[in-house]
NUTORNU-714580 format. One record per residue (C-alpha): residue in one letter; x, y, z. Coordinates in steps of 0.001 Angstrom, whole numbers, padded with zeros to 6 digits, always signed. Layout:
REM residues N
aXYZ;...
REM end
This chain:
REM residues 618
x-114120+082286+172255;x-111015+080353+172042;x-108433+082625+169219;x-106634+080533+166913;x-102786+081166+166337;x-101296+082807+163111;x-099450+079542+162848;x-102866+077279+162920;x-104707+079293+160709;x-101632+079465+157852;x-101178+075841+158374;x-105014+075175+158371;x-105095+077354+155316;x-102608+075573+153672;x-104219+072271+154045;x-107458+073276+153182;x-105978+074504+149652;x-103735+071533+149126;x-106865+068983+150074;x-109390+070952+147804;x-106402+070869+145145;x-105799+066970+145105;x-108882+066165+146159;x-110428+068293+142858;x-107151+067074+140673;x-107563+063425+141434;x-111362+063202+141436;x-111405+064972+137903;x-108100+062341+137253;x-110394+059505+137828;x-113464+060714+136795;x-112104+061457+132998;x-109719+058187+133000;x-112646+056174+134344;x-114465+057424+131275;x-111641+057192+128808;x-110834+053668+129715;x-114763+052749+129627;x-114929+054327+126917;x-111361+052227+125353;x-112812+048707+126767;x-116217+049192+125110;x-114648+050269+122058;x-112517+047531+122609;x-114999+044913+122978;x-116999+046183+119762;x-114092+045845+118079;x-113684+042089+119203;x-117189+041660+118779;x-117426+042804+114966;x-114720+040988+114373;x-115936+037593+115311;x-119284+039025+114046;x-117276+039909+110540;x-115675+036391+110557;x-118807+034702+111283;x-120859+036150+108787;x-117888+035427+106171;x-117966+031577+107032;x-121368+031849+106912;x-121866+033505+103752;x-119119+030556+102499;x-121629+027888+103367;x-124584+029870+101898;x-122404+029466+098669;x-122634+026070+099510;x-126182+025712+099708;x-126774+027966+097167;x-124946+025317+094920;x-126590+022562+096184;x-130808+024142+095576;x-129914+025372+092537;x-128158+021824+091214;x-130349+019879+088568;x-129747+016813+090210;x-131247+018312+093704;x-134385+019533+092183;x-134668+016700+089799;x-134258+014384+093425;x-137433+016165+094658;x-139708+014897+091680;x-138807+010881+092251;x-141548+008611+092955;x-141279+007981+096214;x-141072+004119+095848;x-138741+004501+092563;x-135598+003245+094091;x-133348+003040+090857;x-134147+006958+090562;x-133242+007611+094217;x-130219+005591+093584;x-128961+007215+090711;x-129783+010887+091928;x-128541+010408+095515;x-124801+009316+094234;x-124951+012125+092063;x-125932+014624+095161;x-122952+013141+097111;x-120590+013341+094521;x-121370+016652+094070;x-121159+017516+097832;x-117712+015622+098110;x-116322+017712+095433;x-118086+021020+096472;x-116827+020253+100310;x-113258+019169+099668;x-112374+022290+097071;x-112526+024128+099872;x-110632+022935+103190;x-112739+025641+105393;x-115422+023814+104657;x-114255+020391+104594;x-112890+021066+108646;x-116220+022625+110025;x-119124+020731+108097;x-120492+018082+110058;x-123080+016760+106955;x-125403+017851+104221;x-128463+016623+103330;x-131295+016870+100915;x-135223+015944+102151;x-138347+016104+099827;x-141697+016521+100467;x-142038+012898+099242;x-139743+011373+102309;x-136627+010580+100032;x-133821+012122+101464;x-130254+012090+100278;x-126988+012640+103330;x-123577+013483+102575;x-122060+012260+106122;x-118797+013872+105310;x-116187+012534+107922;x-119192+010688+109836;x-119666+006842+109524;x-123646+006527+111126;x-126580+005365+110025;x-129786+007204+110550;x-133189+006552+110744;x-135612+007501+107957;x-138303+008184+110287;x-136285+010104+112803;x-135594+012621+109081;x-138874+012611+108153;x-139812+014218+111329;x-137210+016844+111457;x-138340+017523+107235;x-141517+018843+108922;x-139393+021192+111678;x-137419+022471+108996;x-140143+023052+106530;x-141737+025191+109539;x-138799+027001+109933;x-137528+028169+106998;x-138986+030580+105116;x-140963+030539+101595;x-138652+032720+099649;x-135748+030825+099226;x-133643+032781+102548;x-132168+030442+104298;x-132671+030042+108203;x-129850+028878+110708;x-131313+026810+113563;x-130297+025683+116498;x-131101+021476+115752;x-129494+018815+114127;x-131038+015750+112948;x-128759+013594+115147;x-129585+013270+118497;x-126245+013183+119424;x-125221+016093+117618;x-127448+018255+119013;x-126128+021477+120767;x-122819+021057+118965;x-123538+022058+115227;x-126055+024506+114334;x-127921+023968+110733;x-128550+026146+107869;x-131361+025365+105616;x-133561+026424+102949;x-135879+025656+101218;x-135807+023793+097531;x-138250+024201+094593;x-138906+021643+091861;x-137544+021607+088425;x-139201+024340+087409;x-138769+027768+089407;x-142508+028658+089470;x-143043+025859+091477;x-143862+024953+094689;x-141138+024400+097719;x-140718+020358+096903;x-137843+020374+099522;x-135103+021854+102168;x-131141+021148+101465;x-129867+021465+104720;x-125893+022084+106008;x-125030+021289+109216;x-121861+023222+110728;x-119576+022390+113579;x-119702+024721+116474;x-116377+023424+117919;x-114971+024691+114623;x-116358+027588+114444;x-115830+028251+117756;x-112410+028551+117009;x-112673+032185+115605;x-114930+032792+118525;x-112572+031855+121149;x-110184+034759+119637;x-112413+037485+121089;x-109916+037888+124439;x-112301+038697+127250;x-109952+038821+130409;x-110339+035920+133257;x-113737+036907+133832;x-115055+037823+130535;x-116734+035738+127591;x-118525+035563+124744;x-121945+034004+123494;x-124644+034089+120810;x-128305+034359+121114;x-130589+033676+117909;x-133600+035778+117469;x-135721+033089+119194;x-134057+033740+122574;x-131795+030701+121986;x-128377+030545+122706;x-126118+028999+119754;x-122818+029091+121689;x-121206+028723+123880;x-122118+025206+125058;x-123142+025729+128352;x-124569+028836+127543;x-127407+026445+125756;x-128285+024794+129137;x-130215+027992+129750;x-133899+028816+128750;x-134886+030240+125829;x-136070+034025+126615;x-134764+034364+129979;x-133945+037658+131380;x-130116+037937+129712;x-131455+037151+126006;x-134497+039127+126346;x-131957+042385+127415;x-129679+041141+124369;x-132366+041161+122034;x-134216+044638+123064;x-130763+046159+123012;x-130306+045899+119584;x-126160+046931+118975;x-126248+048752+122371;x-124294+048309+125273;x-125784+048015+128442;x-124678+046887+132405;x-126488+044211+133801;x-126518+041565+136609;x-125555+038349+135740;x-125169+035956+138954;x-124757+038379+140923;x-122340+040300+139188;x-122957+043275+137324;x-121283+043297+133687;x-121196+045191+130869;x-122602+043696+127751;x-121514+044506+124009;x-123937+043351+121694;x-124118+043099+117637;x-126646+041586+115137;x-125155+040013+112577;x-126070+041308+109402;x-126500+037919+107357;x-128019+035777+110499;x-130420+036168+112982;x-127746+035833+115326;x-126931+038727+118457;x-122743+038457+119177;x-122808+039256+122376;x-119251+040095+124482;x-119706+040509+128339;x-117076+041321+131299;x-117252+042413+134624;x-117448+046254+135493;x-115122+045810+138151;x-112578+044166+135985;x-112895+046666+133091;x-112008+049524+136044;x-109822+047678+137275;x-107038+050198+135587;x-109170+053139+136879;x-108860+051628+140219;x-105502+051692+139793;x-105243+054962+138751;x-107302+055977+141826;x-105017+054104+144327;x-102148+055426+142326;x-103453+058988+142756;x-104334+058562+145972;x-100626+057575+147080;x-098892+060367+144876;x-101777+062957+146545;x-100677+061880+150599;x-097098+061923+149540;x-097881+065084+147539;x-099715+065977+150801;x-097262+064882+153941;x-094598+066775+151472;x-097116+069754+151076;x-097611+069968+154480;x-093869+069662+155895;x-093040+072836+153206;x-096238+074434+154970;x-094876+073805+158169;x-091522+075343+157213;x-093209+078512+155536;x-095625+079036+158345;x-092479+078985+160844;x-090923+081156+158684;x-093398+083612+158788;x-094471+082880+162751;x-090861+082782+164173;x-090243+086436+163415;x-093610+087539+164526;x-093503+085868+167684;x-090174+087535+168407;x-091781+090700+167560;x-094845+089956+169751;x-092781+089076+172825;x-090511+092291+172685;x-093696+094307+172298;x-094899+092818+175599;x-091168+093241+177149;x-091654+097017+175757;x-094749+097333+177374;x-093249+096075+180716;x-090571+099332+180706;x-087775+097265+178863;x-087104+098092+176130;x-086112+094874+174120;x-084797+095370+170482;x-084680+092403+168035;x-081783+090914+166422;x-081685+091417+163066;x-081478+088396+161257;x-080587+089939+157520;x-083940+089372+155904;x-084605+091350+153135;x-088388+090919+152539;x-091116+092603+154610;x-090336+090648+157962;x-087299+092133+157967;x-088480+095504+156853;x-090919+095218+159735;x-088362+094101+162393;x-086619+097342+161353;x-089294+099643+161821;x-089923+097969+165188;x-086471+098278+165806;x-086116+101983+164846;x-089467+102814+166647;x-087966+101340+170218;x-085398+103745+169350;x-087324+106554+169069;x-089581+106096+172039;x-086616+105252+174377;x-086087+108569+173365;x-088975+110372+173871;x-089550+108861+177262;x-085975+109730+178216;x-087012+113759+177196;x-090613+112722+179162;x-089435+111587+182173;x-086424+114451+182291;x-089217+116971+181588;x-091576+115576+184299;x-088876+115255+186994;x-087772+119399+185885;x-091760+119922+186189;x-091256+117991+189567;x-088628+120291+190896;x-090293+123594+189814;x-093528+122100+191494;x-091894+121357+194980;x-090017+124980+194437;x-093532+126281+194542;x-095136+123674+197125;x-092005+124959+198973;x-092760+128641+198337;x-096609+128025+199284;x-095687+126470+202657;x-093329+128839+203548;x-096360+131478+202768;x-099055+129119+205169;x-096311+128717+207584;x-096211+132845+208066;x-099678+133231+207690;x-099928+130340+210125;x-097599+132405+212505;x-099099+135642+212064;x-102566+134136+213385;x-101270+132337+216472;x-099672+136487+216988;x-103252+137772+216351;x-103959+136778+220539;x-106177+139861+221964;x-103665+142411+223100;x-106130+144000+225697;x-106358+140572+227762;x-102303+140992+228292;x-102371+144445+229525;x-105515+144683+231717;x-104007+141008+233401;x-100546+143149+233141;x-102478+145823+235282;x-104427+143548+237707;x-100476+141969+238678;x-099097+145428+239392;x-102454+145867+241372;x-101924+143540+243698;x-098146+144028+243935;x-098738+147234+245423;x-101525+147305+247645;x-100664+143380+249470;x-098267+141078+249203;x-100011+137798+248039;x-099953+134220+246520;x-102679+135519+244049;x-099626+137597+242277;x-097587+134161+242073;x-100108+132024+241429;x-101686+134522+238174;x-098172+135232+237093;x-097583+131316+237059;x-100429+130788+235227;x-099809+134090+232285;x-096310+132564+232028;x-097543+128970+230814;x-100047+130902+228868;x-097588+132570+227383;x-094993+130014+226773;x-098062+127844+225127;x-099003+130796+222655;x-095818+132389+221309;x-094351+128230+220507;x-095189+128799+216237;x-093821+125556+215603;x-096615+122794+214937;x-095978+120411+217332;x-098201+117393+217760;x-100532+118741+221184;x-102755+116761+222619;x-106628+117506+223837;x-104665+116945+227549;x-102488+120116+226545;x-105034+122418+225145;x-106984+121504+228315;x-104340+122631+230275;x-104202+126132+228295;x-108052+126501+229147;x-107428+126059+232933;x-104575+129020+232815;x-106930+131115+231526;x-109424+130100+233744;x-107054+130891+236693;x-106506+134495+235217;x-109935+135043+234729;x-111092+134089+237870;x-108891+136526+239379;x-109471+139282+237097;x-113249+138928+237993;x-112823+137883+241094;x-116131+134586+240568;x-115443+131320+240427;x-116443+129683+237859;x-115757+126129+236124;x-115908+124586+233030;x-117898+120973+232591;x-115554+118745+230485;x-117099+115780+229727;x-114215+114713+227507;x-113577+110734+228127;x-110201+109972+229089;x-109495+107493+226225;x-109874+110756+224262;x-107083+112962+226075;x-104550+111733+224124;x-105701+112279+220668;x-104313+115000+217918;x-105541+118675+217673;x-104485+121921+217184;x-102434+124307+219104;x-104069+127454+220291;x-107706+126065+219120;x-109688+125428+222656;x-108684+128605+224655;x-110228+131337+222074;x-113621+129266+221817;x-114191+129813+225715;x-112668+133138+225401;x-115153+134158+222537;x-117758+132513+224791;x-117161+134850+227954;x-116944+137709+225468;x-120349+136899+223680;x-122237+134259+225502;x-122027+136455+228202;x-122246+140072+227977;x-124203+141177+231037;x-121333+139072+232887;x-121825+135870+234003;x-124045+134487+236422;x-124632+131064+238469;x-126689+129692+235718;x-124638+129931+233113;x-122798+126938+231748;x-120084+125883+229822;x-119137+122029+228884;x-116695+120639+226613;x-117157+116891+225357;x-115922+114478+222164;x-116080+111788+220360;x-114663+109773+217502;x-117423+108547+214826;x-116916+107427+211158;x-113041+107937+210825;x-113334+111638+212566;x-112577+113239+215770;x-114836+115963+217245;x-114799+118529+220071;x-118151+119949+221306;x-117651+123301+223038;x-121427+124273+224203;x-122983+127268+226125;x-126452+128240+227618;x-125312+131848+226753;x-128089+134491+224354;x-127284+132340+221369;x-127454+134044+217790;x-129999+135394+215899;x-130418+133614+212580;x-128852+136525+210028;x-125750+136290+212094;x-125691+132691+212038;x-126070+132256+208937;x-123492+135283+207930;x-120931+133159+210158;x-121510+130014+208352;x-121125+131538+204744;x-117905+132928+206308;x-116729+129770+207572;x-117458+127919+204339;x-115445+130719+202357;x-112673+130353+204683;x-112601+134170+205053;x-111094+135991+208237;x-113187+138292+209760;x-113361+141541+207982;x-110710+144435+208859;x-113347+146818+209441;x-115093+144727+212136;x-112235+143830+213600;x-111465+147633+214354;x-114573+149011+215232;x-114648+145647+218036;x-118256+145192+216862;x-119477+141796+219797;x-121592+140007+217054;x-120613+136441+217276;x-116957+136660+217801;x-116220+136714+214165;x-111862+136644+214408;x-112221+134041+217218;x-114147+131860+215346;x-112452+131909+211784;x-108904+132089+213580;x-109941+128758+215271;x-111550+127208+211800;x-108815+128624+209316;x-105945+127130+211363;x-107485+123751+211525;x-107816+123879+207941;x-104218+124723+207124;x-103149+122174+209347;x-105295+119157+208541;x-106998+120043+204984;x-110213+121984+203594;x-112623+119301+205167;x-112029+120306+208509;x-112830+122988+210882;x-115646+124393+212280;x-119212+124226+212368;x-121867+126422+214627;x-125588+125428+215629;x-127072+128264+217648;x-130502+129394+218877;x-131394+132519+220187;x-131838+133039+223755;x-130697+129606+224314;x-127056+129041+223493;x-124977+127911+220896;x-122309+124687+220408;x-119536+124877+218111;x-117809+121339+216883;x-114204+121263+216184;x-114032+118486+213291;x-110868+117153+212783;x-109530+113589+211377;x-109339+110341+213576;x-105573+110121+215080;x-104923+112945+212655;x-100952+114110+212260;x-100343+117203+211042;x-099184+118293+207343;x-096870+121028+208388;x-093860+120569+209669;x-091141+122635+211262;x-088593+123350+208772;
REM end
């Protein structure tokens, strides 16, 4: 797994805090500013909305006055009790009405601006129209049939109903009508009547086209039939389509909706004097349009706020990493052997108290690995004092065995010499002494110079040459020894005692023709071996096995044995032979014996492949 730097993980760190930060500022930012401006634009549009509902319902409540005045004038109900073919009557009451609308009208200059016309319709077809500023004509049938509309549509009880109609056809859709109904003379009658007001939209619209909606916004009235008084080409639409039935279930709630294709938020109030629903609508995206702002905003100040949150990061985490790194690459230059110290750079927080301690503990282990390595090289000196002391000590024992050569075999050939000096005068005597001088010469050299199997060969036939003449039989020695092997490594003074020990042993009724001896080697596995075998009596198994527990202890022969000269296997011969190869070459060498009784034995000399000696001649 791939480790992340110090400097990654503080800087990751870092971002991850400063993200979560901005990221958790700004969305709560926008979230609560979203809401408080929603919140500010409905409120907003409420307040625009009861306003114009407010002003409406006071210019309403002025022409209520109005028609108040006119079903409760004498002249009005006495209009509704005329014979319908009594035209003096109609004459006389109908000037009277007018005069009394002129002067109710023109009091009041409100009025006089937004009323279109007034007029007064019995149940008898008499009607009576104050035109106000209008100069047309109309058609008695064309009232009569809008008496029986208006009679539907007002109620019994003397309320008075605004509607959406005018009796003109070319008024219609631009003045909306308020009407009520009229009772005769007495009050406990009947409705004889409706006096009816017709109002300007275009003037009234005037204090409806206050409400400030934005570009996209705007404002419009539904009636409680589903019909839409204003604005114009609001009335274009059908009555109790999907907008005016939301408007209507809504009550004076607000709701979002989609209107062509555009979802909106829609303020609605109910007047309290009409049946009219003020309704204000603009677009959701416009009212957040400062939110959006906001957000963009915030999102600009949070990557500045970020890039410069980031560069400080930087900056700290380099800081921080810059020392450490320092200290990180003169522990590694430490580890190495040099011992790198760091510059102190006058911090005083805990960098710099740890670049202190690093420094101080450099200091301290240069120190102890001074006093180490001048302890180990004293322990070095004392140990080759002793290594020098012990090979002095192998080098005399070494000595003392190569000295430990039979005494007896010098004197009796000593004795055979003299023998033959006196009684004839012969080349035997030169050719033995020749032969006990190389001997000797070979045996008393004690320094351990590098022989070859060639030499020790050589040493063998001397010995054969004084033996032959000391017995006075011929006899020779089978060496089977290749001659790519002649040249290789052994030990001085380590073939000549094996045959010796064989004669001595092997032997001991003398020796006759069927006796053998044969010398052979090899090199197998990294080692070099000499095979010295006989066809003498062989061992008996206790004494082979005493000699190899004595070989494997490394012990010389006992002192006792050696005195009493006890013939049981040649015991000094053998562990002469075995403990000199070991001091020369190591503890893994030497010899090993395989014997049988009755039928000979063979003794390997194991030594190491082109082996050079560990001892030297000092």
């Amino acid at each position: 797994m791939k480790r992340k730097s110090l400097s990654r993980q503080i800087y990751a760190y870092f971002l991850i805090v400063i993200v979560l930060s901005l990221v958790s500022v700004g969305a709560v930012s926008y979230w609560q500013s979203s809401r408080a401006l929603d919140d500010q634009v409905k409120q907003y549009m409420e307040q625009m909305v009861d306003s114009a509902n407010y002003q409406t319902d006071s210019y309403l409540q002025a022409y209520e006055l109005l028609s108040n005045a006119f079903s409760s004038n004498s002249d009005v109900r006495a209009f509704m009790e005329i014979k319908p073919d009594d035209g003096y009557e109609y004459y006389v009451y109908s000037e009277k009405i007018k005069e009394f609308a002129r002067i109710s009208v023109t009091s009041v200059i409100t009025l006089y601006k937004q009323l279109n016309m007034s007029y007064v319709v019995g149940q008898h077809g008499r009607s009576v129209i104050y035109e106000n500023q209008n100069l047309l004509n109309f058609d008695p049938v064309l009232v009569r049939e809008k008496y029986d509309y208006l009679m539907k549509s007002t109620p019994g009880d003397g309320k008075i109903a605004l509607l959406n109609m005018s009796i003109r056809p070319v008024d219609e859709g631009s003045v909306v009508t308020m009407a009520r109904k009229v009772r005769g003379p007495s009050y406990g009658d009947a409705n004889r009547g409706v006096v009816a007001i017709e109002i300007k939209l275009d003037e009234l619209a005037k204090t409806w086209d206050r409400v400030s909606l934005g570009k996209e916004g705007f404002f419009f009235i539904v009636d409680d039939a589903g019909n839409y008084i204003y604005p114009r080409t609001m009335s274009e639409r059908k009555s109790q389509d999907e907008l005016a039935s939301q408007v209507l279930t809504s009550g004076n709630q607000t709701f979002l909706s989609k209107y062509n294709g555009e979802e909106r938020m829609f303020v609605s109030r109910k007047s309290g004097y009409s049946d009219w629903n003020l309704v204000a609508s603009m677009p959701v995206q416009e009212l957040r349009r400062p939110a959006n702002t906001i957000r963009t905003t915030t999102i600009i100040v949070g990557l500045v706020t970020l890039a410069a949150a980031l560069w400080l990061a930087s900056r700290f985490g380099r800081s921080i990493i810059r020392p450490i790194r320092d200290l990180k690459d003169s522990m590694r230059e430490t580890e190495k052997g040099n011992w790198q110290y760091i510059e102190d750079i006058g911090r005083t927080d805990e960098m710099g108290g740890l670049i202190h301690s690093y420094n101080l503990m450099v200091t301290r282990l240069s120190d102890m690995i001074e006093r180490v390595y001048e302890a180990e090289l004293e322990q070095q000196k004392n140990a080759l004092e002793l290594g020098e002391t012990k090979l002095e000590r192998q080098r005399a024992e070494f000595q003392s065995l190569q000295l430990q050569i039979n005494p007896h075999f010098l004197y009796n050939t000593l004795e055979t010499i003299n023998c033959y000096a006196i009684v004839q005068d012969s080349g035997e005597i030169t050719e033995m002494v020749e032969a006990m001088a190389f001997m000797l010469r070979y045996s008393v050299q004690t320094n351990i110079e590098e022989i070859t199997v060639a030499n020790e060969l050589n040493h063998v036939r001397n010995y054969m040459i004084i033996l032959q003449h000391r017995t006075e039989r011929e006899f020779e020695i089978d060496v089977a020894i290749p001659p790519s092997l002649l040249l290789e490594k052994m030990v001085r003074l380590t073939l000549q005692p094996l045959i010796e020990n064989i004669f001595q042993h092997a032997f001991p009724d003398g020796v006759e023709e069927r006796h053998t001896i044969r010398i052979d080697a090899r090199k197998e596995g990294g080692l070099f071996q000499v095979f010295i075998e006989d066809n003498g009596t062989g061992m008996m198994p206790e004494r082979l096995a005493e000699l190899r527990k004595k070989l494997k202890e490394n012990r010389l022969a006992e002192p006792e044995e050696a005195s009493t000269g006890t013939k049981r296997g040649g015991g000094i011969g053998l562990m002469n032979v075995h403990r000199r190869i070991q001091m020369v070459f190591g503890e893994a060498y030497g010899l090993s014996v395989d014997s049988e009784w009755g039928r000979g034995t063979c003794v390997t000399m194991t030594m190491p492949e082109t082996a050079r000696p560990r001892l030297r001649n000092s």
